[in-house]
N, C-alpha and C positions, 0 to 999 in steps of 0.2 A: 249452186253446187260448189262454186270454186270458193265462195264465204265460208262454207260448211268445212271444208276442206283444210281452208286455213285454222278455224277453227282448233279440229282438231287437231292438226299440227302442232299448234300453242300448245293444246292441254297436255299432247302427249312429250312432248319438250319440258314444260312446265312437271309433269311426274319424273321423266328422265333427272332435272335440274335437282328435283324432290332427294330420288333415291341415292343421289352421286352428295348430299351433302349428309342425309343419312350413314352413308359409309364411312364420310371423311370422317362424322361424328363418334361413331362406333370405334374406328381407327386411332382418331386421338385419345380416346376413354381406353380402351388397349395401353397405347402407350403410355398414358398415365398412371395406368394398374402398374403398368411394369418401371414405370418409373419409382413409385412407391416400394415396392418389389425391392428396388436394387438401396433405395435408404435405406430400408428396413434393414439389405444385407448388410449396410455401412455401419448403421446404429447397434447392433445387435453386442449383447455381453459377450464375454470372455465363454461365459457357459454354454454360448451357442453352438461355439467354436467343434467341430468336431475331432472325435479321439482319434488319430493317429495310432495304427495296432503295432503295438512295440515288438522289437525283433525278435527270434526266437533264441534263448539261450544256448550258445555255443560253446560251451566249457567241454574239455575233452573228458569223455566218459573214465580215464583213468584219475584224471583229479576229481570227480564227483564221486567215486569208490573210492578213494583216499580219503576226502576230507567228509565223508559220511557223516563220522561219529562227533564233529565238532557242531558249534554253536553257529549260524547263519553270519554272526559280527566277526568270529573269525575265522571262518570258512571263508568270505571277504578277502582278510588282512592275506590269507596265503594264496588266495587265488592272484590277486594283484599281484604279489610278490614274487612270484614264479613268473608270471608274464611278464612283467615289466623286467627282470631279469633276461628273460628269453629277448624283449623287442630290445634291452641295452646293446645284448651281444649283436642282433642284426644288424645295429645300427652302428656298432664300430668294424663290424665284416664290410659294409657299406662305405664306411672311411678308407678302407684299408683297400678297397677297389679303387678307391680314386673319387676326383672331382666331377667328371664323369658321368657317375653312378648317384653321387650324390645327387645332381642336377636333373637327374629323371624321379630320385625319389622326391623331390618337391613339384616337378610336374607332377607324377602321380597322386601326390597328395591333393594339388590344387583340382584335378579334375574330379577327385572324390568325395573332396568338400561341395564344392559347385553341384555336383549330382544330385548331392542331399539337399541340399538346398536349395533348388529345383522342385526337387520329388517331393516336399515338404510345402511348396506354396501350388502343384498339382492339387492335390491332395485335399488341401483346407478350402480351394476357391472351387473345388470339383470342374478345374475344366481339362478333366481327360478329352474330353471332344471338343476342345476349340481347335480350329484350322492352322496347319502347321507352327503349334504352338513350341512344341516338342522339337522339331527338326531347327526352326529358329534360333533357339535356346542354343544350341549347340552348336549350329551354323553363326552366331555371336563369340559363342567361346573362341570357337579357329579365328576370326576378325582379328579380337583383339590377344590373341598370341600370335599372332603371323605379326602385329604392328609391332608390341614391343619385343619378340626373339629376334623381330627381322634386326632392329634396332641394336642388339645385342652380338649379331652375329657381324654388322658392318664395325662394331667398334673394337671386336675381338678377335675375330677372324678375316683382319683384312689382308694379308699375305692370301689368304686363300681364295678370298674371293678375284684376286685380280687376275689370277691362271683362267677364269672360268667369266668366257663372255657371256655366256647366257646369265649366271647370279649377278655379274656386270650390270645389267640390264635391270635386273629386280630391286637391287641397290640402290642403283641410281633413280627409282621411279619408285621407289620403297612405299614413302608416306601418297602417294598420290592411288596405287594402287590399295593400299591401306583403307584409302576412304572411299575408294569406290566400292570397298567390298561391303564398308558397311553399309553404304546407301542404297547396295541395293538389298541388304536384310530388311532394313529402312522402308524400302518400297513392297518388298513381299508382305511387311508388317501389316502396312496399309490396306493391300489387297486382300490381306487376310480378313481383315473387319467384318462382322458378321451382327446385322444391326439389334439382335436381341441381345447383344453378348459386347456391346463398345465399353464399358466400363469394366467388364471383369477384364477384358483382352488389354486395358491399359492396366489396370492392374499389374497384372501380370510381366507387362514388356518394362513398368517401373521395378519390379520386383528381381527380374531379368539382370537390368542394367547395377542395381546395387550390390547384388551376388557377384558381378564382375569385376565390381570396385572392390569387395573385399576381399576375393580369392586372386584373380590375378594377378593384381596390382602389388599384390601384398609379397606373391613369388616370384613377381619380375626384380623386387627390391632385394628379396632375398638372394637370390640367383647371382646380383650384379653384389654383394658382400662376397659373394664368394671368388668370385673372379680377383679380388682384391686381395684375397688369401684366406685359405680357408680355418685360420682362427679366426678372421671375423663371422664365422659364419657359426663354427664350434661353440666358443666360447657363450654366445647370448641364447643360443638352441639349449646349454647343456646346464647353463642357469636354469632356462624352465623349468627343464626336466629336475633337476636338484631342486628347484623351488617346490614343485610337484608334490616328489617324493617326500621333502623333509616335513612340509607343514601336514600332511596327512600323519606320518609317524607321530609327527610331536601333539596333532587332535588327538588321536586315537588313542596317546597313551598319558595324557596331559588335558587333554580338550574337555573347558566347561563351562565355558563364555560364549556364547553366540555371537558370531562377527557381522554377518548381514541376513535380513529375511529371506533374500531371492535362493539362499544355499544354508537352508538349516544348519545341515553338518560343517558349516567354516566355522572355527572356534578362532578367535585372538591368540589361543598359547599357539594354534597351529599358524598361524599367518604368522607371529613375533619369532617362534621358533624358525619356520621357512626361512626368515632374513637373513637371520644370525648364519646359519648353516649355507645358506646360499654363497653370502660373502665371504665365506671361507674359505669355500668350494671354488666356488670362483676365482681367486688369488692364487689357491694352490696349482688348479688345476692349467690355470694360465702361464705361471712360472713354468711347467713343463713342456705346454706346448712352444714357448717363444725359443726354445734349444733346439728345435727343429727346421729345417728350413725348407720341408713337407708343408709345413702347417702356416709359415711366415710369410713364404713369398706368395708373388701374384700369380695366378693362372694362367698360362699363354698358350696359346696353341704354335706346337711345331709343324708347319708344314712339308718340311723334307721328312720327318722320320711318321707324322699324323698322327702325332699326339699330345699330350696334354704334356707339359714341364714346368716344375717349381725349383725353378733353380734362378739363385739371385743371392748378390750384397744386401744381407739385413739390415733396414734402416735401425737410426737410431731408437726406435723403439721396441726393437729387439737388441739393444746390445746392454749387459750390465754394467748399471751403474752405481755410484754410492750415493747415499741420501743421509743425511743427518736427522738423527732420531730425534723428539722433544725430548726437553729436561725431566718431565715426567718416564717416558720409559727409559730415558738411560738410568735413573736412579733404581726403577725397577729391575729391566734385563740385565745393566750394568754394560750395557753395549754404546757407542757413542757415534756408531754408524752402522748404514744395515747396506749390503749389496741387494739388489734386486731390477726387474725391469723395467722401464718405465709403462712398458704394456698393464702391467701389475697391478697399476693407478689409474687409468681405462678399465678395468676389469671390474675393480669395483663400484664404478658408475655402472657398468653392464651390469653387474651382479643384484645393482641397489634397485636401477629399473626393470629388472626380471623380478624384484620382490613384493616393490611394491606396487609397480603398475599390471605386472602381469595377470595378476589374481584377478582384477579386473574382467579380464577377457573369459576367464571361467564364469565368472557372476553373470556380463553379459547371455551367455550360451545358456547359461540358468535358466533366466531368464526368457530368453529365446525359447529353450523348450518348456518351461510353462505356456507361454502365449498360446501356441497348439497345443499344447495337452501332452507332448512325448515323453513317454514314461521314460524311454530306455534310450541315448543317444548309438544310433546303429555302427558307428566307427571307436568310438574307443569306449562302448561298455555294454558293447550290445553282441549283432551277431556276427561280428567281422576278429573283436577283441574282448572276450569277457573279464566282468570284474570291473 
């Protein structure tokens, strides 16, 4: 009985042994389906890519009754023109508030860039349902703007932090608190892992950390020009915008050279003409700011009265000087010196790098939205800003 016994023991051990390497079998074949699965999602065309539903058109219904009767290309040219007029004026109401005001309109903007593009790499890798992917994201963002404001606020506002032991405290332990905060986004990451979904969820936390190299990094730069005065911040912002505007003007009513594939409509008269107009703009527009001493000096903060003051000795590059002309223009203007700033000569390297590097960052974005398919970019021509 007890032979019989072991017997079956064996066999029924030996079936156990059976099915437990059948599963492992099936299991690996699983994960191999889906490993195949997830090349395929690697390897896959541009055309796989899924469409992106472009924003709704937000043009106010009293310009879509006005410009009724015209043709869609200049329906276009006035709808831009009106808005960009509208967003100039808010943006010099915004100057005329202070540095301030400016300083939250580039937060703002960084957190609306970062959104989109976010909601852009949602969207393409469909992981609406991966685990705190969402809350991460954002909980990243605060990381690394608590590292570099905190950074900003001990180098500028150090009068005020010495009244106040408890910011004492955050100061003095700044960057150490900094990194604990990201480690433990760090380790939620980790926890978050969910094993059919490990390559899209890095993805993704790669996707994450790029988006934060380009939006905040880019505002914490900007942020610290302005502290330094806010013509450096004016002057290379308001090239763009002059670059913008001029090389569209001059395609539109000149353009019929193709400049690159990624942006059909860039024409060469409109990028040559941008230049020229930029550095013009540029010069003049800097000769008026450097007679201010709003716009010259550096940003400080007052702690007796709590607020912001630009008052200061203008260095020598705000003070006029004379400069001897070439032999060529003195026989032309018949002038044999010219007074001017020396900011004026910095301007048009700003002006030069706003023209010809700038364009660049459009093409990039071009670019960018082909890759997903966005018909319509949702911040400056979609449903936030039409045109």
């Amino acid at each position: 009985m007890s032979a019989r016994r072991r017997q079956q023991r064996r066999a029924a051990a030996e079936e156990a042994e059976k099915e437990e390497e059948a599963a492992e079998e099936e299991g690996s074949d699983k994960e191999d389906d889906l490993e195949k699965k997830l090349c395929e999602l690697d390897l896959r065309s541009d055309l796989d890519v899924p469409d992106i539903p472009p924003p709704t058109d937000s043009t106010p219904e009293i310009l879509k009754r006005a410009l009724s009767g015209l043709s869609a290309r200049w329906k276009n040219w006035w709808i831009r023109g009106i808005l960009s007029l509208a967003m100039i004026s808010g943006f010099f109401l915004v100057i005329y508030l202070g540095s301030f005001m400016l300083m939250l309109l580039v937060l703002s903007i960084q957190v609306k860039c970062y959104h989109e593009i976010i909601t852009i790499g949602y969207r393409v890798y469909h992981s609406y349902d991966l685990p705190w992917f969402r809350s991460l994201s954002w909980y990243f963002l605060l990381c690394v703007n608590y590292f570099f404001y905190g950074e900003t606020v001990a180098d500028y506002f150090a009068t005020f932090v010495q009244r106040r032991e408890q910011l004492q405290f955050l100061i003095r332990y700044h960057r150490f608190i900094s990194f604990a905060l990201y480690l433990t986004g760090f380790c939620m990451f980790v926890l978050s892992l969910v094993k059919k979904h490990y390559r899209l969820q890095f993805y993704m936390f790669a996707w994450t950390h790029v988006t934060l190299l380009i939006t905040v990094t880019q505002s914490h730069l900007v942020i610290q020009n302005l502290f330094e005065g806010m013509i450096w911040f004016l002057v290379p912002i308001s090239s763009v915008i002059c670059n913008d505007i001029a090389a569209y003007i001059f395609g539109f009513f000149f353009g019929k050279t193709p400049l690159i594939k990624l942006s059909p409509k860039k024409t060469w008269e409109g990028f040559i003409g941008g230049f020229f107009s930029t550095v013009v703009f540029g010069f003049i527009f800097s000769y008026f700011l450097a007679q201010h001493q709003y716009f010259v000096c550096p940003v400080e903060y007052n702690s007796e009265t709590n607020r912001f003051v630009t008052e200061c000795e203008p260095s020598e590059l705000f003070q006029i000087k004379k400069y001897p002309l070439p032999p060529l223009f003195q026989a032309v203007l018949g002038w044999e010196t010219v007074n001017m700033y020396p900011f004026q000569l910095h301007s048009i390297a700003l002006s030069t790098f706003a023209s010809l590097i700038g364009p660049f960052g459009g093409f990039f974005a071009s670019g960018f939205k082909r890759a997903f398919k966005i018909k319509v970019c949702a911040v400056a021509c979609g449903s936030v800003v039409p045109g």
